[in-house]
Legacy VTK file of the C-alpha trace (Angstrom):
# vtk DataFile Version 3.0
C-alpha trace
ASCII
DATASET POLYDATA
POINTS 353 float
102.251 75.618 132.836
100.208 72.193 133.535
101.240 69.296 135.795
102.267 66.457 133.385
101.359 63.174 134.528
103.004 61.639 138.051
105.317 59.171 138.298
104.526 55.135 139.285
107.576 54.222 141.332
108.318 51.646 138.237
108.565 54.374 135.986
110.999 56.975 138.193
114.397 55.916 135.308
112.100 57.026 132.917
113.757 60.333 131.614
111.932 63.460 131.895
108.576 63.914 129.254
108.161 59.921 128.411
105.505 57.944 129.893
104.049 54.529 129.390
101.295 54.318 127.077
99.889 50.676 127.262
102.210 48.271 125.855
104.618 51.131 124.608
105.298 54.977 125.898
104.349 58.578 124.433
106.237 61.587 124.673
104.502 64.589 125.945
106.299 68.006 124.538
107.177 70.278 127.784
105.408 73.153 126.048
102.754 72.434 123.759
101.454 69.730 125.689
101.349 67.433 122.651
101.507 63.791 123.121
103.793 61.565 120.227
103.327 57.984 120.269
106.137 55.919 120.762
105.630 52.476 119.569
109.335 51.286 120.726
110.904 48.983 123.482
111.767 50.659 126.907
115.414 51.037 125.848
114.909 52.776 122.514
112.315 54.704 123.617
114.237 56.083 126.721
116.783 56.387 124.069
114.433 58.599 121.466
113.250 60.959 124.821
116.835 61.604 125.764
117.862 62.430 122.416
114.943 65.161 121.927
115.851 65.987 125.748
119.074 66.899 125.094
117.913 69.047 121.630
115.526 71.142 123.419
117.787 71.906 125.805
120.971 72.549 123.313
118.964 74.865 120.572
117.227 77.300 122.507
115.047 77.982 126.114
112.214 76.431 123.862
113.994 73.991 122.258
112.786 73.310 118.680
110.147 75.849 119.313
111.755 79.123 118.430
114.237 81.600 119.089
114.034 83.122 123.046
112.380 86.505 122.577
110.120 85.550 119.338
107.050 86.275 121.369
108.409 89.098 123.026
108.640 90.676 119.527
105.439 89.814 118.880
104.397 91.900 121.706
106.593 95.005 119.953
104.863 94.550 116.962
101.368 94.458 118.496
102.281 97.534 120.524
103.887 99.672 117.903
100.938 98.202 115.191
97.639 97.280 116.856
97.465 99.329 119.823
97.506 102.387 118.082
94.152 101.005 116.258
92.094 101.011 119.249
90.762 104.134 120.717
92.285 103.414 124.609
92.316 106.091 127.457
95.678 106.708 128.735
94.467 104.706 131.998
93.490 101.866 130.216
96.704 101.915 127.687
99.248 102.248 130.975
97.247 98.960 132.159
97.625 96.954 128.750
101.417 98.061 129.172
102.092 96.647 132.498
100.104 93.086 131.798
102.192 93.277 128.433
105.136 93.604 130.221
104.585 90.699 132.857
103.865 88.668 129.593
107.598 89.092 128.492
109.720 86.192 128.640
107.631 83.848 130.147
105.969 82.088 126.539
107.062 80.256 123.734
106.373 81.621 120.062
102.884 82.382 119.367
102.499 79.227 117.075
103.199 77.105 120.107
100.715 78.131 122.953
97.728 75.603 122.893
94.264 76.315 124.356
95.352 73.955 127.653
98.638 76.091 128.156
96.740 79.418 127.769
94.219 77.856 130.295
96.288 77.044 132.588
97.784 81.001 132.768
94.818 82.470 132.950
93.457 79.982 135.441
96.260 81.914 137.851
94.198 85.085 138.084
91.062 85.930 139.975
88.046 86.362 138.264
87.981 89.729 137.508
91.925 89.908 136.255
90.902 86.627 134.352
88.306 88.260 132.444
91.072 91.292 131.557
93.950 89.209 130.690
91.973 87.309 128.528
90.428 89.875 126.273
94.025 91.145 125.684
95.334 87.488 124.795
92.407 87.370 122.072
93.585 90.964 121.114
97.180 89.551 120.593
96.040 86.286 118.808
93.833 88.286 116.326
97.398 90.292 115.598
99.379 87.272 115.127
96.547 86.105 113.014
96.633 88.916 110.895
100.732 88.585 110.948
100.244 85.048 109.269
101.802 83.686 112.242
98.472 81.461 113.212
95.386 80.230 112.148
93.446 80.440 115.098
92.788 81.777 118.035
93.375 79.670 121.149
92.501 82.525 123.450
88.712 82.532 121.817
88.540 79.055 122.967
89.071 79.470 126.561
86.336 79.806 128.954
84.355 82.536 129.014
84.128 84.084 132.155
81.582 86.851 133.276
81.859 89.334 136.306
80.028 89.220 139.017
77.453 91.140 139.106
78.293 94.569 141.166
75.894 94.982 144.478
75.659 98.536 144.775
73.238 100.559 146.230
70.899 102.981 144.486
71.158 106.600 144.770
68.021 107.637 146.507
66.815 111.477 146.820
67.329 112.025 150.492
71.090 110.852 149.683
71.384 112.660 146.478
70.119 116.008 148.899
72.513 114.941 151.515
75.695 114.801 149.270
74.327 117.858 147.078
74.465 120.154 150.750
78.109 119.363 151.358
79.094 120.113 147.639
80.739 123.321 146.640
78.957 125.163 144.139
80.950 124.498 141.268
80.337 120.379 141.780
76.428 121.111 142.550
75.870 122.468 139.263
78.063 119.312 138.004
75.443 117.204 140.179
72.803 118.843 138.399
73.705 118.433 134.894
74.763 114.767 135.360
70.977 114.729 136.562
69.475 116.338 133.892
71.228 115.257 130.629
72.158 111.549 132.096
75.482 111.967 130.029
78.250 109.852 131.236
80.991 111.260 133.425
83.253 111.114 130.254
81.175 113.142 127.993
80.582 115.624 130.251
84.090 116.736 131.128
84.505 116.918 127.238
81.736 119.626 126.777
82.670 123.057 125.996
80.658 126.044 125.966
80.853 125.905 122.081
78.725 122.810 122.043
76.353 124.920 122.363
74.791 126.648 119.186
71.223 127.912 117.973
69.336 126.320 121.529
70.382 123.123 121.407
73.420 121.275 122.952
75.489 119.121 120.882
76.890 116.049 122.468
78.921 112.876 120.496
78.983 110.321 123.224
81.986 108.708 123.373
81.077 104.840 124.136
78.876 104.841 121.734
81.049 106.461 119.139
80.129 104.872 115.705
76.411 103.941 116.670
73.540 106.274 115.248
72.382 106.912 118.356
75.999 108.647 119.570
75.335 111.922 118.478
72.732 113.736 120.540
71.088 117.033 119.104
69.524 118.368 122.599
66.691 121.041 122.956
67.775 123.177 125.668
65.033 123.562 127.875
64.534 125.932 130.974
66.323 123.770 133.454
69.158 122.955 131.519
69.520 126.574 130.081
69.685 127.771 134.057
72.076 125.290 135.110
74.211 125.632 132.027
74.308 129.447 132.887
75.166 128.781 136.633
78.381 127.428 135.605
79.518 130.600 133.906
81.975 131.623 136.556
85.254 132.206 137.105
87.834 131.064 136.371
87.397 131.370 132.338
87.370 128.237 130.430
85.965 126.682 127.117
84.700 123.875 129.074
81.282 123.878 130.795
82.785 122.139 133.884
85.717 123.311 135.118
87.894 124.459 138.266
90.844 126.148 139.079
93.523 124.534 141.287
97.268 125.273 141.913
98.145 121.441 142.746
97.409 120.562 138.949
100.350 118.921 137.141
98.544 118.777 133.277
99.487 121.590 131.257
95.888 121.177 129.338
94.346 121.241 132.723
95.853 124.576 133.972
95.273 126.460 131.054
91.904 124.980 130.193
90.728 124.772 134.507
89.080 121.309 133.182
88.838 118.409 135.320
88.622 114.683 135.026
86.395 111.855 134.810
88.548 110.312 137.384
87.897 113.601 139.717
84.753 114.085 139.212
84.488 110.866 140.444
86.515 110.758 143.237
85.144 114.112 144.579
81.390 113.006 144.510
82.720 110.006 147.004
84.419 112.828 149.121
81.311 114.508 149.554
79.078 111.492 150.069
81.233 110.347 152.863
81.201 113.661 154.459
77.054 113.710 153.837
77.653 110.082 156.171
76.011 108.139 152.815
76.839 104.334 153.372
76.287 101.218 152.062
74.461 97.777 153.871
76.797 95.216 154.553
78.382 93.437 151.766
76.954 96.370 149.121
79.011 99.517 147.587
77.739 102.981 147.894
76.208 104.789 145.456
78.971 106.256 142.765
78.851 109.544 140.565
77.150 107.405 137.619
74.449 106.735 140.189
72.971 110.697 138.809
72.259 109.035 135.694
70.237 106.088 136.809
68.431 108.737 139.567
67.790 111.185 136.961
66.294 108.778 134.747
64.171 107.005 137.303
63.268 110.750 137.786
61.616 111.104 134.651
60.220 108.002 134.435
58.237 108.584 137.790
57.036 112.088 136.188
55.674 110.972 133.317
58.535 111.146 130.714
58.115 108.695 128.048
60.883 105.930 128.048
61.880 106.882 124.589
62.665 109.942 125.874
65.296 108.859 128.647
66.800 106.199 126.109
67.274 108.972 123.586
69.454 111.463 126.119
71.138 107.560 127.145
72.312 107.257 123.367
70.770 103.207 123.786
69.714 101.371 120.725
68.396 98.504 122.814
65.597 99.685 125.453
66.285 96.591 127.480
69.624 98.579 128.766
67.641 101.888 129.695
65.609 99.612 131.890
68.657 98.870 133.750
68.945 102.031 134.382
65.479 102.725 135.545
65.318 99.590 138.095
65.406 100.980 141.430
66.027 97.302 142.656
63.622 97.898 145.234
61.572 94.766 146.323
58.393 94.674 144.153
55.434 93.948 146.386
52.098 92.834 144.477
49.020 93.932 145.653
46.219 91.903 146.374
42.845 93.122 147.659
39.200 91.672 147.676
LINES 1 354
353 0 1 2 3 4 5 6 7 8 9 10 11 12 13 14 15 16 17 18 19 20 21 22 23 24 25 26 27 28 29 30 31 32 33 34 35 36 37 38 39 40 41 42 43 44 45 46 47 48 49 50 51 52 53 54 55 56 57 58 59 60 61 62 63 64 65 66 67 68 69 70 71 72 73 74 75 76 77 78 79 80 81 82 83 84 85 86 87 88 89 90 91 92 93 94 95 96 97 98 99 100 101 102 103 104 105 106 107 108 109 110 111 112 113 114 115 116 117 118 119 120 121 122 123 124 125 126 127 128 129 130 131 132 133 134 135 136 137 138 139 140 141 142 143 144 145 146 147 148 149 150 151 152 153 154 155 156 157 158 159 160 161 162 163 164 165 166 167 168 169 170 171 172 173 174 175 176 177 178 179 180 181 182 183 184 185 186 187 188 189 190 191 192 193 194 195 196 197 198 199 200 201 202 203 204 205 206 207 208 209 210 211 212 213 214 215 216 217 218 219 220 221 222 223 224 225 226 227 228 229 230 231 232 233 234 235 236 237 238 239 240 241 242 243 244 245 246 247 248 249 250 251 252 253 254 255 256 257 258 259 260 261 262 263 264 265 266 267 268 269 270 271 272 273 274 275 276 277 278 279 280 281 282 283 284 285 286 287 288 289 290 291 292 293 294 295 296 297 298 299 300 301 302 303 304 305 306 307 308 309 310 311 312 313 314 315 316 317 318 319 320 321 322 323 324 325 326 327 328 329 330 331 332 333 334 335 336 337 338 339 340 341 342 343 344 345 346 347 348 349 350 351 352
């Protein structure tokens, strides 16, 4: 995985691994990257190197290190143990499968991958995939850990690596009419309650008509599952009671957002007419390109979770308090609803005699 040290023309009989160390040579294992002193004369010491050569090569593919396909039953453990800990959509789980699977037979046993080597793997993805592959490796360390298989956790110890930050443009009202006058009516009342409840795509496609009980809506937000700010007890007030009662329409369903289509391949979805996160999604940017909504140069246009942040700069501008909007957001920090309410605008400061 890392370039060992090059060659002096001198030192070219030198047999693979051994290098000169001052007065004497080291031996620098092909996988853990370890360096062993070896205080010895050329000849012995070439000696010594071929010797180990020769093992590592005669045991196994890793030599001393293990058996070929230890790691890759680490993996089956992790899958068939840890994975089934962590609350993962299907999206995300088919993702962790397919980097799992480009992990298999391409390391050493767990015990044996060092910090550098990890590095060095990781340093072969962009940014972004970086940042993916290793939160998964620090995942599969803390298995191993708990497996008694290591001690620590080399994957902790790599750089830390953060995103860059996304430029995408706000969703303004003129745009938000725009889109809204191309929708169908079933997504314009989605629009709308995005708006008004600034619940995340995810929770809403999860609400059902039985969420609602006694005038209020009852909402467990799903990213925030586990906080005490998750579950939402909501007054239903005029606007939301109207909208809520615009989506009563065929085709009967449990769910407050819904729609009937033939082309649907989900069992739950036909029976139930419920839709998708990933829909939702991908039929507000159908409508905002046919409402001609773009983006400046070197920005992304505005996305369905764009509602939320308009909503709530909504009722900040008419007088809503800020606990308020951070209560519907399920936040425990107020610093992230102000994320949310930053138009990023350029702030002008007035100055006047």
């Amino acid at each position: 995985m890392s370039t060992m040290p090059r060659r002096q023309k001198k030192n070219r009989d030198l047999p693979d691994n051994l290098y000169p160390n001052g007065k004497y040579f080291k031996y620098i294992h092909p996988v853990t990257k370890r360096a062993i002193s070896v205080p010895r004369p050329r000849a012995e010491a070439i000696r010594l190197a071929q010797e180990t050569n020769r093992e590592l090569l005669q045991r196994t593919e890793y030599g001393l290190l293990g058996h070929p396909g230890d790691f890759d039953a680490l993996l089956d453990g992790f899958i068939h143990d840890y994975l089934p800990t962590r609350e993962y959509r299907p999206s995300t789980l088919a993702e962790i499968h397919y980097k799992l699977n480009g992990y298999r037979g391409k390391f050493p046993p767990i015990q044996y991958i060092t910090v550098k080597s990890l590095k060095d793997a990781l340093s072969q993805h962009p940014n972004h995939a970086y940042i993916k592959h290793r939160n998964l490796w620090i995942d599969i360390f803390r298995y191993a850990i708990s497996e008694g298989l290591v001690q620590f956790n080399c994957a902790e110890a790599t750089l830390r690596k953060r995103p860059p930050p996304r430029a995408r443009e706000r969703l303004t009202e003129s745009a938000y009419e725009a889109i809204y006058a191309q929708a169908d009516p079933w997504f314009r009342n989605v629009m709308t309650l995005a708006r008004i409840t600034l619940q995340r795509p995810g929770d809403l496609v999860r609400l059902k008509y039985a969420d609602i009980r006694d005038g209020y809506l009852y909402i467990q937000q799903s990213k925030s599952a586990g906080l005490p700010t998750a579950n939402l007890k909501i007054r239903i007030w005029p606007e939301l009671h109207k909208t809520i009662q615009a989506t009563r329409t065929p085709p009967l369903s449990p769910y407050v957002l819904h729609r009937h289509s033939k082309r649907r391949t989900s069992d739950r979805q036909r029976i139930n007419n419920s839709v998708t996160r990933e829909f939702l999604s991908k039929t507000f940017a159908r409508y905002r390109t046919a409402a001609g909504i773009e983006a400046a140069p070197g920005r992304e246009p505005p996305t369905f979770y764009e509602l939320v942040s308009l909503g709530a700069r909504w009722y900040e501008a008419n007088g809503y308090p800020k606990s308020f909007i951070q209560a519907l957001k399920g936040h425990t920090d107020e610093k992230t609803t102000d994320i949310y309410l930053d138009d990023e605008q350029t702030k002008w400061t007035e100055i006047a005699l």
